[in-house]
TORPA-4810 file (N, C-alpha, C, O; in nm, 3 decimals):
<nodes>
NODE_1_9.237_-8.956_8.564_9.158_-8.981_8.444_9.208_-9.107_8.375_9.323_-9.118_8.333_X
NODE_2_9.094_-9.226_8.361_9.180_-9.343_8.326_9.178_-9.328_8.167_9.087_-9.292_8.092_X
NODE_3_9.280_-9.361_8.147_9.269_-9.337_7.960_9.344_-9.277_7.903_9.389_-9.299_7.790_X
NODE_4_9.373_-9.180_7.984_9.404_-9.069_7.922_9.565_-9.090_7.895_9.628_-9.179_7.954_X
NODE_5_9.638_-8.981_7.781_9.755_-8.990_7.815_9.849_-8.947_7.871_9.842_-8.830_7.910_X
NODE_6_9.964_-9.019_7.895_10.049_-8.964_7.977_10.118_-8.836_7.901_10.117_-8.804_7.782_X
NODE_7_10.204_-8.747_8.069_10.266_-8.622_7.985_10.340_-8.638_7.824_10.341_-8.584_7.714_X
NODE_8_10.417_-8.791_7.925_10.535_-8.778_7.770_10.486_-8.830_7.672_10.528_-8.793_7.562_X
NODE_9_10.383_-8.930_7.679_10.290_-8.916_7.520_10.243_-8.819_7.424_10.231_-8.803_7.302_X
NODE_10_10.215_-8.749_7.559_10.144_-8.567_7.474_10.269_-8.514_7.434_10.261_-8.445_7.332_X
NODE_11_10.359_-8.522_7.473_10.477_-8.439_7.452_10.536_-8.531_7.290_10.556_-8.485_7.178_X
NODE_12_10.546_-8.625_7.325_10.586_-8.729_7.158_10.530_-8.660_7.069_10.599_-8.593_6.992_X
NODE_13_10.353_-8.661_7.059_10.279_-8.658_6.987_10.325_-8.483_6.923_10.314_-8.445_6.806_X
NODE_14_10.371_-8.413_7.024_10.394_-8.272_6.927_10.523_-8.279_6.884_10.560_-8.235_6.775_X
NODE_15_10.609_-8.345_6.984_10.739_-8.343_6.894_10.704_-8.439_6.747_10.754_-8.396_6.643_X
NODE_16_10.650_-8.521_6.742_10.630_-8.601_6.642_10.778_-8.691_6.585_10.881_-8.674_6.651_X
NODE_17_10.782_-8.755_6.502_10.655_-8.864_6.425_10.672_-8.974_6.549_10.766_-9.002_6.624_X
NODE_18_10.522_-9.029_6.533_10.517_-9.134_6.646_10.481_-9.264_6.559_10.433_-9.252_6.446_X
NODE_19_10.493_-9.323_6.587_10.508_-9.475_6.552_10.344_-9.464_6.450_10.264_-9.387_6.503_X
NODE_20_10.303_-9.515_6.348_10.170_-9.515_6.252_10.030_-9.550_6.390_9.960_-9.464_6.445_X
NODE_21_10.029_-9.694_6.412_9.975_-9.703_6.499_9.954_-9.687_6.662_9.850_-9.725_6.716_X
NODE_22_10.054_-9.631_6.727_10.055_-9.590_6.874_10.003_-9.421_6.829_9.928_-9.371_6.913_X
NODE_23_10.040_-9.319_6.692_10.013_-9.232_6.685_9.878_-9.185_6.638_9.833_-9.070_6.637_X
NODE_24_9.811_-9.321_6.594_9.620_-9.312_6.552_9.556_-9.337_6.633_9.443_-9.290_6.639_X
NODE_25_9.608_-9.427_6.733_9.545_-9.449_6.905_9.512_-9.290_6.988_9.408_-9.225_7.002_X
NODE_26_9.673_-9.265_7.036_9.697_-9.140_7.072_9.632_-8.989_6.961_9.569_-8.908_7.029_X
NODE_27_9.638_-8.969_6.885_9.543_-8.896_6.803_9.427_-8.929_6.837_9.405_-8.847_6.926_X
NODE_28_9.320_-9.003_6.828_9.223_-9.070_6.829_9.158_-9.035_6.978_9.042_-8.998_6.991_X
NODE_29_9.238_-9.051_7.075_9.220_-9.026_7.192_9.220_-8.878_7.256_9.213_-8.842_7.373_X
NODE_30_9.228_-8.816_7.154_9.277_-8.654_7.145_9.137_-8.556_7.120_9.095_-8.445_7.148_X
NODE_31_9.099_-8.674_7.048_8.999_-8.586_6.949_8.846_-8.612_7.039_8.738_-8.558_7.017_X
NODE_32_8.880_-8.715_7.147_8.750_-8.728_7.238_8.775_-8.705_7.362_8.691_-8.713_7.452_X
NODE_33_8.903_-8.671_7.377_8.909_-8.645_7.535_8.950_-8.466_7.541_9.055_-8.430_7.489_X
NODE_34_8.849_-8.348_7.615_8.909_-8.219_7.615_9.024_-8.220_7.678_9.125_-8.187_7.616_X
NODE_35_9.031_-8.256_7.808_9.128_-8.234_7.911_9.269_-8.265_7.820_9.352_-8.174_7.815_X
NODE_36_9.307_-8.429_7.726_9.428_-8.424_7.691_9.477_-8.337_7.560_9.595_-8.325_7.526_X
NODE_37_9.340_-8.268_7.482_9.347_-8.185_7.355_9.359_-8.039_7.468_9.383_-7.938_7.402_X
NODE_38_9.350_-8.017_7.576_9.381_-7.871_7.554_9.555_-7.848_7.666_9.616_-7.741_7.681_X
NODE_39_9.583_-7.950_7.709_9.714_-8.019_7.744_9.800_-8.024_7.631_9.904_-7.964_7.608_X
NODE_40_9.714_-8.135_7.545_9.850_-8.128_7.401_9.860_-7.972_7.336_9.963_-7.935_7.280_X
NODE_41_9.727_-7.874_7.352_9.754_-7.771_7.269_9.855_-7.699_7.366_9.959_-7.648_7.323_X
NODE_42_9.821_-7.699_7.497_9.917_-7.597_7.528_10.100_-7.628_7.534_10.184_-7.540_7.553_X
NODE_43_10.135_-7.793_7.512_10.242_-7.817_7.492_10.281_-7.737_7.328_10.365_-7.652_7.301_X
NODE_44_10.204_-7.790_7.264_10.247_-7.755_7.155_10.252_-7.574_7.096_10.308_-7.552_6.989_X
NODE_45_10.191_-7.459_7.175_10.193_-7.300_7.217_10.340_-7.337_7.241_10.426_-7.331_7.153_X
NODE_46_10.363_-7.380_7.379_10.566_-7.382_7.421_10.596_-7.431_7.335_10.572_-7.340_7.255_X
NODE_47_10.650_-7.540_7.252_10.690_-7.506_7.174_10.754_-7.432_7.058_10.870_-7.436_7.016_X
NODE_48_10.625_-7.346_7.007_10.611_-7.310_6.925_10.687_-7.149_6.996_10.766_-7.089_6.923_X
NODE_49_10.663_-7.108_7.101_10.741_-6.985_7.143_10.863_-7.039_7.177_10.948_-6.958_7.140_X
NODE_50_10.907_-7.119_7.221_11.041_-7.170_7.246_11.129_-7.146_7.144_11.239_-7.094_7.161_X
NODE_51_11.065_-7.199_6.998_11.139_-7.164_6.868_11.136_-7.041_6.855_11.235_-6.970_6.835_X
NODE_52_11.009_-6.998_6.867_11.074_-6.793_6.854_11.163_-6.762_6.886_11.249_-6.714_6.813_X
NODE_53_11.175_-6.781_7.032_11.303_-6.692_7.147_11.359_-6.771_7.068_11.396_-6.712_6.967_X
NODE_54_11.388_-6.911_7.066_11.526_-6.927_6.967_11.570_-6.840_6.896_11.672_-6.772_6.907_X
NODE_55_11.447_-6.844_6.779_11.508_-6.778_6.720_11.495_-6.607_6.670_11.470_-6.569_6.556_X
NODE_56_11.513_-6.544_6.757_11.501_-6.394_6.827_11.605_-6.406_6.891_11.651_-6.292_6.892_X
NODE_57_11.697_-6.493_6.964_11.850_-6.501_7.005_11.929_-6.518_6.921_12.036_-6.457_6.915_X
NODE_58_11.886_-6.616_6.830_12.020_-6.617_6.718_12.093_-6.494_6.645_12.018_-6.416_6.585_X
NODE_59_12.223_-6.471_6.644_12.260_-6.363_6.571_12.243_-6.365_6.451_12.247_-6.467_6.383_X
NODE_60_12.220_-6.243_6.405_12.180_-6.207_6.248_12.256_-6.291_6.183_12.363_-6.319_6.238_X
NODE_61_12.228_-6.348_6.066_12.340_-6.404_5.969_12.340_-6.559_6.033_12.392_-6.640_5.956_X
NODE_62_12.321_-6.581_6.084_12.374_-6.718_6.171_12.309_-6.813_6.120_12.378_-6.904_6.075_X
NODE_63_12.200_-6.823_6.111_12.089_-6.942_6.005_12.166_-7.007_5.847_12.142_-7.116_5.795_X
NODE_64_12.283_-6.879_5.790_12.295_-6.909_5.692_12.434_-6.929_5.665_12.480_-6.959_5.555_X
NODE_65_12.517_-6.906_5.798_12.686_-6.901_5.817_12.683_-7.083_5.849_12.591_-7.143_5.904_X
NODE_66_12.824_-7.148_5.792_12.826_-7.302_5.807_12.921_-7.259_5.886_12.969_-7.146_5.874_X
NODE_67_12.968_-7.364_5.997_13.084_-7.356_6.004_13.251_-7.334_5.928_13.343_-7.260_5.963_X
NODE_68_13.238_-7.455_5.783_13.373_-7.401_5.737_13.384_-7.237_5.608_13.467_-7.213_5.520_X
NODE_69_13.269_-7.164_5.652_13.268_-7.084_5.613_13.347_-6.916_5.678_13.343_-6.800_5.637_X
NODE_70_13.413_-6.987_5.797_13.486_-6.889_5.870_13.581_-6.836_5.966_13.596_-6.715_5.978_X
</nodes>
C-alpha cells in the first residue's frame, strides 16, 4: 500500500508526542486510510492491556512506596 505508514510510525503515533508537523501528516493519513486506522487502533488495544497486566503485577502498595522510603 503506497502511502501508507510504516509499523514504527503507527507505533510513534500511539506512543506519542510526535513532532507538530510529521504528527498532522501521519494523523491526517489515519483518518483516510482504514487499513492504517484499524492497525493504529489495534496497536494502541496492546498497549493499553500491556499497562493493565502491568499493572495487575505490581504489588499492592508499590505505586505509592519511593525508594528512600524503606
Amino acid at each position: 500500500m503506497t502511502g501508507c505508514l510504516t509499523e514504527a510510525q503507527l507505533e510513534r503515533l500511539v506512543r506519542g508526542p510526535v513532532p507538530r508537523v510529521r504528527g498532522w501528516l501521519w494523523r491526517r493519513h489515519l483518518r483516510g486510510c482504514p487499513h492504517c486506522r484499524a492497525r493504529y487502533d489495534e496497536l494502541a488495544e496492546d498497549r493499553r492491556l500491556v499497562a493493565e497486566i502491568r499493572a495487575a503485577l505490581r504489588p499492592p502498595g508499590s505505586e505509592s512506596r519511593r525508594p528512600s522510603d524503606g
